[in-house]
C-alpha atoms as a printed R data frame, in Angstrom:
    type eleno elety resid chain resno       x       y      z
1   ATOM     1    CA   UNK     A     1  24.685   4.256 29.575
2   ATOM     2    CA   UNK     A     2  26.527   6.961 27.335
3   ATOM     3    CA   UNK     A     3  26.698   7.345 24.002
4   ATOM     4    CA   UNK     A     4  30.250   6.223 22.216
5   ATOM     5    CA   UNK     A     5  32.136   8.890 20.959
6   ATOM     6    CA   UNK     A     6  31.369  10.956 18.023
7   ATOM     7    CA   UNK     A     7  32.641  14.190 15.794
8   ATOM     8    CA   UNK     A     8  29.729  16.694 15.846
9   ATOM     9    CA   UNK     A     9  29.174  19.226 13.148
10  ATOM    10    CA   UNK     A    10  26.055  21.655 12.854
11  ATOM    11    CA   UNK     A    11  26.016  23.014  9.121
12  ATOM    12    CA   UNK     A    12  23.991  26.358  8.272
13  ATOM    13    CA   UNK     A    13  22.800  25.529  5.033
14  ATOM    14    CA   UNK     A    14  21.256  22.385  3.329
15  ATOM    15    CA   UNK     A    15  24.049  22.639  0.900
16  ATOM    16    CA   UNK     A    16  26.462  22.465  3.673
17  ATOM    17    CA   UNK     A    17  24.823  19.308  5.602
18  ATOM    18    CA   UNK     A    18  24.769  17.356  2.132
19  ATOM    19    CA   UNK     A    19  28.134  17.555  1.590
20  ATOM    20    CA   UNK     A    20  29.326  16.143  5.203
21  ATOM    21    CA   UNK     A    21  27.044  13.443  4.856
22  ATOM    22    CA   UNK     A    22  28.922  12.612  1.672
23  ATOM    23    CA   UNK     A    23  32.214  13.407  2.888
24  ATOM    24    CA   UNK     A    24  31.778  11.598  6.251
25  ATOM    25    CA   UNK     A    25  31.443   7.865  6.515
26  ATOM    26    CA   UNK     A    26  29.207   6.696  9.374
27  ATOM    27    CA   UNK     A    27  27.582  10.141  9.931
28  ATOM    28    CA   UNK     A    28  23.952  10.370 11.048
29  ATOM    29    CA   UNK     A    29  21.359  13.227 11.044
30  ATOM    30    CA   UNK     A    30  20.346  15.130 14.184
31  ATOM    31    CA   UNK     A    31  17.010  16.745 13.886
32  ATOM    32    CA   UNK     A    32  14.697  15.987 17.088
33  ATOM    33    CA   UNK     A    33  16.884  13.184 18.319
34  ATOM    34    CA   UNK     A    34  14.017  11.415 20.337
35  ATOM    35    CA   UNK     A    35  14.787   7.899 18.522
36  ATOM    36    CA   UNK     A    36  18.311   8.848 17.459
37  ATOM    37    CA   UNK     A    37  19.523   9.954 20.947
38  ATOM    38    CA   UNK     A    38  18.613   6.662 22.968
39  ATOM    39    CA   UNK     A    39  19.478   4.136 20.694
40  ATOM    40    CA   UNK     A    40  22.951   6.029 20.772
41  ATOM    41    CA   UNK     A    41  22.469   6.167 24.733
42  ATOM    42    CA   UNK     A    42  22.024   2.360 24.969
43  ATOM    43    CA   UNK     A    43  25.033   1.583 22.299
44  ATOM    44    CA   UNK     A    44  22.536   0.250 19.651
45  ATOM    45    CA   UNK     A    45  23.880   2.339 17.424
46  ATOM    46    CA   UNK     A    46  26.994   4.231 17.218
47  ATOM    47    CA   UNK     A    47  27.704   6.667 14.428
48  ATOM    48    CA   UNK     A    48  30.915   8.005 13.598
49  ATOM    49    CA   UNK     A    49  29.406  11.854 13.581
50  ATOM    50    CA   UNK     A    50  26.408  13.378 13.957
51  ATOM    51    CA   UNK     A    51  25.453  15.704 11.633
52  ATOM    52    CA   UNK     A    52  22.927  18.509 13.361
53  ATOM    53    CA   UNK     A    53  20.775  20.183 11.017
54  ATOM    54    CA   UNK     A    54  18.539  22.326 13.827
55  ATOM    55    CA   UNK     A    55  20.321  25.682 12.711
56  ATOM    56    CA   UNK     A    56  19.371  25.604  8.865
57  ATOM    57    CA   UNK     A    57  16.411  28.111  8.257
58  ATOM    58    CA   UNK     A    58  13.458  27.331  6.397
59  ATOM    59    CA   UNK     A    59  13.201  23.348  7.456
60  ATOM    60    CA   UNK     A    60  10.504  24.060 10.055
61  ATOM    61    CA   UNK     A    61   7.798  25.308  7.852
62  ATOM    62    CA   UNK     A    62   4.558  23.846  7.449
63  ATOM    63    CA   UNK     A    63   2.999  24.392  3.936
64  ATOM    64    CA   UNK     A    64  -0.907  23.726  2.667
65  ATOM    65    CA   UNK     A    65  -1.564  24.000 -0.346
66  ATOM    66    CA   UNK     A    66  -4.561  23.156 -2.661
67  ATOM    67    CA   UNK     A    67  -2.865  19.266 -3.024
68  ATOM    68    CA   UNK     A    68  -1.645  18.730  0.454
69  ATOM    69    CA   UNK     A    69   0.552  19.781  3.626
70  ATOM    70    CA   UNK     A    70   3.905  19.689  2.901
71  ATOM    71    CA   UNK     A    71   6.212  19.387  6.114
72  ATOM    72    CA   UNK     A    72  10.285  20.573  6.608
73  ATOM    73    CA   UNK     A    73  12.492  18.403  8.315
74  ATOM    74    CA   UNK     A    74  12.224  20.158 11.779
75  ATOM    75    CA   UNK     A    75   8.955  20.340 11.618
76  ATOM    76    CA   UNK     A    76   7.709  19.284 15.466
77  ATOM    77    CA   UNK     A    77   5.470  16.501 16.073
78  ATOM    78    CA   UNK     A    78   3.320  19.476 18.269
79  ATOM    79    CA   UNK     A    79   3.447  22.442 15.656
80  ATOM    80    CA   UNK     A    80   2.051  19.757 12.570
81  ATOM    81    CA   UNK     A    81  -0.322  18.709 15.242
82  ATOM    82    CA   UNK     A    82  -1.426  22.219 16.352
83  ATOM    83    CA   UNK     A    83  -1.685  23.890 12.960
84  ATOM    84    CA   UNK     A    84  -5.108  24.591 12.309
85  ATOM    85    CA   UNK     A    85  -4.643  25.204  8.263
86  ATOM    86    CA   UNK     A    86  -2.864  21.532  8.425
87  ATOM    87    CA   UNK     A    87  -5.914  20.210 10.296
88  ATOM    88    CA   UNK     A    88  -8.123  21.563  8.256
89  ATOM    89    CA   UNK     A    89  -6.339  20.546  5.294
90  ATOM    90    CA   UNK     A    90  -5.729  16.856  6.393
91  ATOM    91    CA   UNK     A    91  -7.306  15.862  9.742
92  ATOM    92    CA   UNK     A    92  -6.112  12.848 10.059
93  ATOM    93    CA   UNK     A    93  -2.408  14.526 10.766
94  ATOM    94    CA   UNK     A    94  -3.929  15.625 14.372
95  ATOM    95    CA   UNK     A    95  -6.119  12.523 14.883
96  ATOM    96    CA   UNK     A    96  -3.031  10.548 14.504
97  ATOM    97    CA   UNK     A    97  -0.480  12.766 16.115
98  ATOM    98    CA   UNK     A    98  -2.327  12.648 19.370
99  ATOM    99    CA   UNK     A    99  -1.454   9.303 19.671
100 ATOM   100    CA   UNK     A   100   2.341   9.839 19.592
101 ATOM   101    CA   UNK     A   101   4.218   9.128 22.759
102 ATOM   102    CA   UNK     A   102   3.784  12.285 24.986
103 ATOM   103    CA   UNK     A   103   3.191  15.846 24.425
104 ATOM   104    CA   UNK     A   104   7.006  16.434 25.641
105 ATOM   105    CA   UNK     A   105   8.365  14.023 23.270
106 ATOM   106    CA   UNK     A   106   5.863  15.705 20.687
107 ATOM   107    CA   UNK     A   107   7.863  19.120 21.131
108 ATOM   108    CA   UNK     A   108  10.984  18.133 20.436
109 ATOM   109    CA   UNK     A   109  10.595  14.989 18.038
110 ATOM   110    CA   UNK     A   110   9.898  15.577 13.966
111 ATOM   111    CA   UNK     A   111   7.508  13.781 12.297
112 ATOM   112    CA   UNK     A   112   9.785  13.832  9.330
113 ATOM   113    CA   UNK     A   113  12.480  12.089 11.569
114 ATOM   114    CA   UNK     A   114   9.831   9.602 12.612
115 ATOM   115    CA   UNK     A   115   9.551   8.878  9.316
116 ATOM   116    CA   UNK     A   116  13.005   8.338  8.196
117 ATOM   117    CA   UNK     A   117  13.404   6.198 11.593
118 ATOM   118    CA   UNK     A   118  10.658   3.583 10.016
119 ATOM   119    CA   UNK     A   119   9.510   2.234 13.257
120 ATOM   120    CA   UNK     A   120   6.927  -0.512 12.169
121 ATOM   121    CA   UNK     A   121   5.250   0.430 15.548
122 ATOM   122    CA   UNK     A   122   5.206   4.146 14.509
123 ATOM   123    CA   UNK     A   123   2.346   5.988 13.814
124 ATOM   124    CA   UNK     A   124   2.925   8.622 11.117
125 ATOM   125    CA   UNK     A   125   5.126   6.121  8.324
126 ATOM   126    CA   UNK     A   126   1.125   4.384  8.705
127 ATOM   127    CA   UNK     A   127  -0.512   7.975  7.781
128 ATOM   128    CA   UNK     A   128   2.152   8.819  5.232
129 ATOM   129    CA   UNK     A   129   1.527   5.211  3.210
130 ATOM   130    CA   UNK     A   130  -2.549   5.540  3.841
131 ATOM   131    CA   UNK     A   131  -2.697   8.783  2.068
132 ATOM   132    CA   UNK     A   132   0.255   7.840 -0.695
133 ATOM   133    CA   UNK     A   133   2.325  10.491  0.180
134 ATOM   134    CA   UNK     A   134   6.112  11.404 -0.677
135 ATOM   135    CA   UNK     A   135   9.529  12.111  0.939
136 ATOM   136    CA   UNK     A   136  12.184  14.587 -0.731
137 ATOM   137    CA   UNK     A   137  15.709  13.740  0.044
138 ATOM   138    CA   UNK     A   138  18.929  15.794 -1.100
139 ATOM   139    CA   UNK     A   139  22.253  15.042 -1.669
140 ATOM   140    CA   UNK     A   140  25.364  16.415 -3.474
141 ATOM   141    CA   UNK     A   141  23.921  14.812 -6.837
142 ATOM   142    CA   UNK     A   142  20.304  16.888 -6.667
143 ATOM   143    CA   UNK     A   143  17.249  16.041 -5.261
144 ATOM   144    CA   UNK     A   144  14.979  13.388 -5.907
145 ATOM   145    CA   UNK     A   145  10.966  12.756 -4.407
146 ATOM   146    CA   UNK     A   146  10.620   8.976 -3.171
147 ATOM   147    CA   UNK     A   147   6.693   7.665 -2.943
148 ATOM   148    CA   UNK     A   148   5.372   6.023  0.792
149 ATOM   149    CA   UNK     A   149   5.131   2.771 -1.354
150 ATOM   150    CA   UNK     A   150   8.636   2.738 -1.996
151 ATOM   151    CA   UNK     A   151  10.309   4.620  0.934
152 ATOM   152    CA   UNK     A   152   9.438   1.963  3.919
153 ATOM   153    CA   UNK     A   153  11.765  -1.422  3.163
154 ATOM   154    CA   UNK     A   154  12.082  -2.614  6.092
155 ATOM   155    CA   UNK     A   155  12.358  -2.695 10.163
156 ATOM   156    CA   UNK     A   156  14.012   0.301 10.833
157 ATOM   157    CA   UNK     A   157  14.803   0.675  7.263
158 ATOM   158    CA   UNK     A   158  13.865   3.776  4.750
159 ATOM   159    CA   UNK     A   159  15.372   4.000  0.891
160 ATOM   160    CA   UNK     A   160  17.281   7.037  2.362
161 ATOM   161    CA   UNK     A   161  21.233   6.480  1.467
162 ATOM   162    CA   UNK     A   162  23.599   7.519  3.741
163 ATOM   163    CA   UNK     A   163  24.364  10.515  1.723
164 ATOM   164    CA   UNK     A   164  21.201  12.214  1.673
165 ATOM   165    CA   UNK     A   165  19.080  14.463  3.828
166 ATOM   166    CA   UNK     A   166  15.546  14.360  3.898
167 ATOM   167    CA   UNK     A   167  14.441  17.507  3.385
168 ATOM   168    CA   UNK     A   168  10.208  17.398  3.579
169 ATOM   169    CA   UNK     A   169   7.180  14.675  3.749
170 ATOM   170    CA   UNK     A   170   4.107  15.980  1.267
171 ATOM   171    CA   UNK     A   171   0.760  14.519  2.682
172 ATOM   172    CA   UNK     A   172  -1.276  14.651 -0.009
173 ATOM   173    CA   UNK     A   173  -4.737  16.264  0.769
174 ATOM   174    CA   UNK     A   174  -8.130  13.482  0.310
175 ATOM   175    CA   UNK     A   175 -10.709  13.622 -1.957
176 ATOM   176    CA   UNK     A   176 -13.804  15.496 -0.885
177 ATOM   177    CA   UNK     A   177 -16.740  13.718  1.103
178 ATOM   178    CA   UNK     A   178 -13.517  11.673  2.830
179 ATOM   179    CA   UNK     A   179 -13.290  10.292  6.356
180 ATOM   180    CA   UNK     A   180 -10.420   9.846  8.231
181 ATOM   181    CA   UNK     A   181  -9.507   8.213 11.868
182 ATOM   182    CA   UNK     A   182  -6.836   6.577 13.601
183 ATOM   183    CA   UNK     A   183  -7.736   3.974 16.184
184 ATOM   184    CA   UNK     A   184  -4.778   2.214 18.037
185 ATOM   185    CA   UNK     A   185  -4.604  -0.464 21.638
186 ATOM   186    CA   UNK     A   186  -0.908   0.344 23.756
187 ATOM   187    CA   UNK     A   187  -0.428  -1.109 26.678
188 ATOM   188    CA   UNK     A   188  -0.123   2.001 28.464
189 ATOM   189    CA   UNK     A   189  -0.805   5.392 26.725
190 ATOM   190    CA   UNK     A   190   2.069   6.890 24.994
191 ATOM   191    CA   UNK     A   191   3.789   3.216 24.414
192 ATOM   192    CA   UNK     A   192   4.155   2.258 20.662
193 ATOM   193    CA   UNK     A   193   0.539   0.041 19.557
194 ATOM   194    CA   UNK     A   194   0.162  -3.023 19.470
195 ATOM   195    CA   UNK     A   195  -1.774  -2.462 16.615
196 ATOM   196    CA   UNK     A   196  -2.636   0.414 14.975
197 ATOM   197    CA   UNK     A   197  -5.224   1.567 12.075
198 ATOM   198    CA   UNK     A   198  -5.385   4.601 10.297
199 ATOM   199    CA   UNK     A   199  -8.810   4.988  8.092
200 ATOM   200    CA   UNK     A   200  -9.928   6.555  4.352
201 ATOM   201    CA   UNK     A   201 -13.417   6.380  3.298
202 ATOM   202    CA   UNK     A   202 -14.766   8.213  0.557
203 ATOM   203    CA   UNK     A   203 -18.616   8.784  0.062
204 ATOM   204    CA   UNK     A   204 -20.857  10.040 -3.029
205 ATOM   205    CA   UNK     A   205 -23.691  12.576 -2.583
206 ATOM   206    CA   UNK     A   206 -26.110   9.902 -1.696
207 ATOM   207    CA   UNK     A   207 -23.861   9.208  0.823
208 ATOM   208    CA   UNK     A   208 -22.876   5.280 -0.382
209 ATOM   209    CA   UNK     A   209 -19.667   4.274 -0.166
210 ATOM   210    CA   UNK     A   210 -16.946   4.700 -2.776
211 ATOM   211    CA   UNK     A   211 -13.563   3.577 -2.105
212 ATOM   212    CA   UNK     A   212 -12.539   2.441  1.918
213 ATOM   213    CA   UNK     A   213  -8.824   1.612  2.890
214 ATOM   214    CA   UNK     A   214  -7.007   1.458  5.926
215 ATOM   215    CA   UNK     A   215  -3.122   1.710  6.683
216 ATOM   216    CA   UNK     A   216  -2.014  -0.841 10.030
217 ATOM   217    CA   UNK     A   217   1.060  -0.676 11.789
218 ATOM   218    CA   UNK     A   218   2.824  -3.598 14.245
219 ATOM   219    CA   UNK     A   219   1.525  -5.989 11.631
220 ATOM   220    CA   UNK     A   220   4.581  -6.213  9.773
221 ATOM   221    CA   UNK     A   221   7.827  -5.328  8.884
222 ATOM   222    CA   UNK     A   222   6.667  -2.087  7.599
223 ATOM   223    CA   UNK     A   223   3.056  -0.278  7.171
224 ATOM   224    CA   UNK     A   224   0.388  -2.238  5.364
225 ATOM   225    CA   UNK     A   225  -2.029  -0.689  3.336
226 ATOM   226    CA   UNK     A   226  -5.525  -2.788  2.746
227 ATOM   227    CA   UNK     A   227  -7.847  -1.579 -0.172
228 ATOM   228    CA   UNK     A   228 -11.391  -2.827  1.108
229 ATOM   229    CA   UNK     A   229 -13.668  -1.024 -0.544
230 ATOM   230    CA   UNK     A   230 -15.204  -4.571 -2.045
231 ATOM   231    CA   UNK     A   231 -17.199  -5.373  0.780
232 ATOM   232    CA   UNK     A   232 -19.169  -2.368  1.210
233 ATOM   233    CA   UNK     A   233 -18.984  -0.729 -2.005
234 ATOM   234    CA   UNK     A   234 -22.438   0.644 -3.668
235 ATOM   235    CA   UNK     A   235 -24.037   0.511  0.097
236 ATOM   236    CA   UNK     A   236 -24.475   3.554  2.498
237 ATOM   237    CA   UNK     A   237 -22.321   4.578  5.862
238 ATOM   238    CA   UNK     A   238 -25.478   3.507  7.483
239 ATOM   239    CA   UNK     A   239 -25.670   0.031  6.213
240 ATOM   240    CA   UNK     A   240 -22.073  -0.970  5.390
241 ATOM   241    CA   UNK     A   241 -20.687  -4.093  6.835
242 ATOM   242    CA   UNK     A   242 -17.404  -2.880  8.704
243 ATOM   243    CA   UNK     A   243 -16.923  -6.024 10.191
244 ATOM   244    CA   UNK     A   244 -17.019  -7.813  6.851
245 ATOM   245    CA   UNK     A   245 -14.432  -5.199  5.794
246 ATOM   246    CA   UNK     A   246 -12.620  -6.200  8.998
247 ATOM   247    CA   UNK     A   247 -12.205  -9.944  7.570
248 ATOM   248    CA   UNK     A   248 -10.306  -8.768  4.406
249 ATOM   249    CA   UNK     A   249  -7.691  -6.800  6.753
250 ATOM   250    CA   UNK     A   250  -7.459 -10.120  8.761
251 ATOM   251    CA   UNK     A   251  -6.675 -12.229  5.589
252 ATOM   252    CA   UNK     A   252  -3.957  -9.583  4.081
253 ATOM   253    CA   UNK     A   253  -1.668  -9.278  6.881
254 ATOM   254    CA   UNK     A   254   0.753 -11.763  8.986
255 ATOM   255    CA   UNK     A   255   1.548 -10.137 12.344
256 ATOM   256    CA   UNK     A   256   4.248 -11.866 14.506
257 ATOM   257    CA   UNK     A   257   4.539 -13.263 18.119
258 ATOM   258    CA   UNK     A   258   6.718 -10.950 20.223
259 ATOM   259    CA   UNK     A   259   7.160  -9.969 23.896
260 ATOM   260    CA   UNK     A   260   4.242  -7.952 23.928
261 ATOM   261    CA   UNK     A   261   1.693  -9.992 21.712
262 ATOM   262    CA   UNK     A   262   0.833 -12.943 20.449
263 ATOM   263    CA   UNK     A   263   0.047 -13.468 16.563
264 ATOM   264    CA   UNK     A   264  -3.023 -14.310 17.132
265 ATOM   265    CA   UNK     A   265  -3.860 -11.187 19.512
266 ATOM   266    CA   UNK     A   266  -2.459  -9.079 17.090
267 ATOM   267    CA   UNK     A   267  -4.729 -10.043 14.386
268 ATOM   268    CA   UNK     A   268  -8.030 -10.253 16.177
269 ATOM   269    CA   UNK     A   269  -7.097  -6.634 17.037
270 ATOM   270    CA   UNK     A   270  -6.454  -5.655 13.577
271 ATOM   271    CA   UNK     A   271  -9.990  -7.111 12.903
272 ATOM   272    CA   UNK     A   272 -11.677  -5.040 15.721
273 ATOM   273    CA   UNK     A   273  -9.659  -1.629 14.940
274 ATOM   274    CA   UNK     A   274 -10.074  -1.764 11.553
275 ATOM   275    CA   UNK     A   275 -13.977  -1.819 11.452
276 ATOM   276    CA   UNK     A   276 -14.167   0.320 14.507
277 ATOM   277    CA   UNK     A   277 -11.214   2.979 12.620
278 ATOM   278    CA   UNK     A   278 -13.508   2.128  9.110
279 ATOM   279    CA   UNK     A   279 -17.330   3.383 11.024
280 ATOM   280    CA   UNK     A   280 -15.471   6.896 12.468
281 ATOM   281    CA   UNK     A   281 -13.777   7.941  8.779
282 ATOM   282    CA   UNK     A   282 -17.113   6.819  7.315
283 ATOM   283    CA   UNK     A   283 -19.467   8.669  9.950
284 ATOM   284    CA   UNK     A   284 -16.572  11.642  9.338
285 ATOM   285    CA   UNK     A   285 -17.463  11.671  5.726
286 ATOM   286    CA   UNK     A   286 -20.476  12.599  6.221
287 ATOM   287    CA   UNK     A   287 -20.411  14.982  8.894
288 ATOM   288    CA   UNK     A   288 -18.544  17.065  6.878
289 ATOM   289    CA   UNK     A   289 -17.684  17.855  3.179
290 ATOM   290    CA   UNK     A   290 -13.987  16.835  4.129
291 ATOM   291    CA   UNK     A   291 -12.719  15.256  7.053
């Protein structure tokens, strides 16, 4: 199928793109256009103008800094993924990029555009809520910094308004002697998870264990973030009880039946990911000073 028809306009400036999104009712943004394009290609959506921001300098730089990396809006899935000052800042950006769809979708697609898409099934709105990170936005009013917590409402569904441009994602950088992973099950590789499980643990110099939390997605209507450091607090990365860990994840969420999986599959993989994603950050942690 084709997509219905649309105005086009391709501003210059940030400035420029904020004010047709407020002038023009309907309008969508146009950055990588890998989820934008075929829902417009199969009529799921169909926008009144699409607003393409690829021409405005500066919103493909990738910034690390002492707190985090800090991401433009045409930032490509493959340069975040590829950047070895991001990596070493924040490995769990490449852990969990490799996991996104294929490396040609990865060229073109943003992970800033993921983010505003809010897939449930997607990968990065899971790494942005794990490590509590932000989203700026603009608009003809100024610019304001929404929190993970806040920015994910729903299916499909960010606290963007349809006047404002996000403009960069800050992923904040972990505490030292942290572990990350990202463990995930697709039914063929480069299809959306049917569970995913991104991983924090934080050790002390005796190597027990401080805090431990994990981030799921296709679990619910939008990422879930489980705090589990109570059952294996105080004891070591060699002695810590993942699989108890496992059984909090398993009580805190309430996957759904679909097509692909039933409820119940979906939660015995949660179990299984989540203490197989929490024994990689934790053996991470102490591999290196921070992971």
């Amino acid at each position: 199928m084709k997509p219905g028809p649309f105005d086009y306009y391709r501003p210059r400036t940030v400035d420029e793109a904020v004010d047709l999104l407020a002038a023009t009712e309907g309008a969508k943004v146009l950055a990588g256009g890998q989820s934008l394009v075929p829902v417009m290609s199969m009529r799921l959506a169909s926008p009144a103008a699409l607003v393409d921001i690829n021409h405005i300098a500066g919103l493909a730089d990738i910034e690390v800094g002492e707190t985090g990396v800090r991401i433009g809006a045409l930032t490509r899935h493959s340069a975040l993924e590829h950047d070895p000052a991001a990596y070493a800042a924040n490995p769990l950006l490449r852990r969990t990029l490799a996991h996104v769809a294929h490396p040609t979708i990865r060229n073109r697609g943003t992970t800033l555009g993921s983010l505003v898409h809010a897939d449930p099934a997607a990968e990065m709105p899971g790494v942005l809520r794990l490590l509590g990170g932000s989203v700026e936005v603009r608009s003809t009013a100024g610019v304001r910094t929404i929190e993970a917590a806040d920015f994910f409402v729903g299916p499909l569904e960010s606290a963007l308004n349809d006047d404002e441009l996000a403009v960069a994602a800050t992923f904040p950088r972990p505490p030292d002697r942290t572990g990350s992973s990202w463990c995930e099950l697709a039914r063929r590789h480069g299809d959306y998870a049917l569970v995913g499980v991104g991983a924090l643990v934080t050790v002390d110099e005796g190597r027990a264990i401080s805090t431990a939390t994990v981030a799921l997605i296709s679990v619910g209507l939008t990422p879930v973030v489980v705090e589990v450091t109570a059952a294996v607090t105080g004891t070591t990365v060699e002695r810590a009880a993942w699989p108890d860990a496992a059984s909090l994840v398993a009580d805190a969420i309430d996957p759904e039946a679909d097509i692909h999986a039933s409820a119940a599959y979906r939660g015995q993989l949660a179990r299984v990911l989540s203490a197989r994603a929490l024994a990689s950050a934790a053996a991470a942690a102490v591999g290196r000073e921070a992971a």
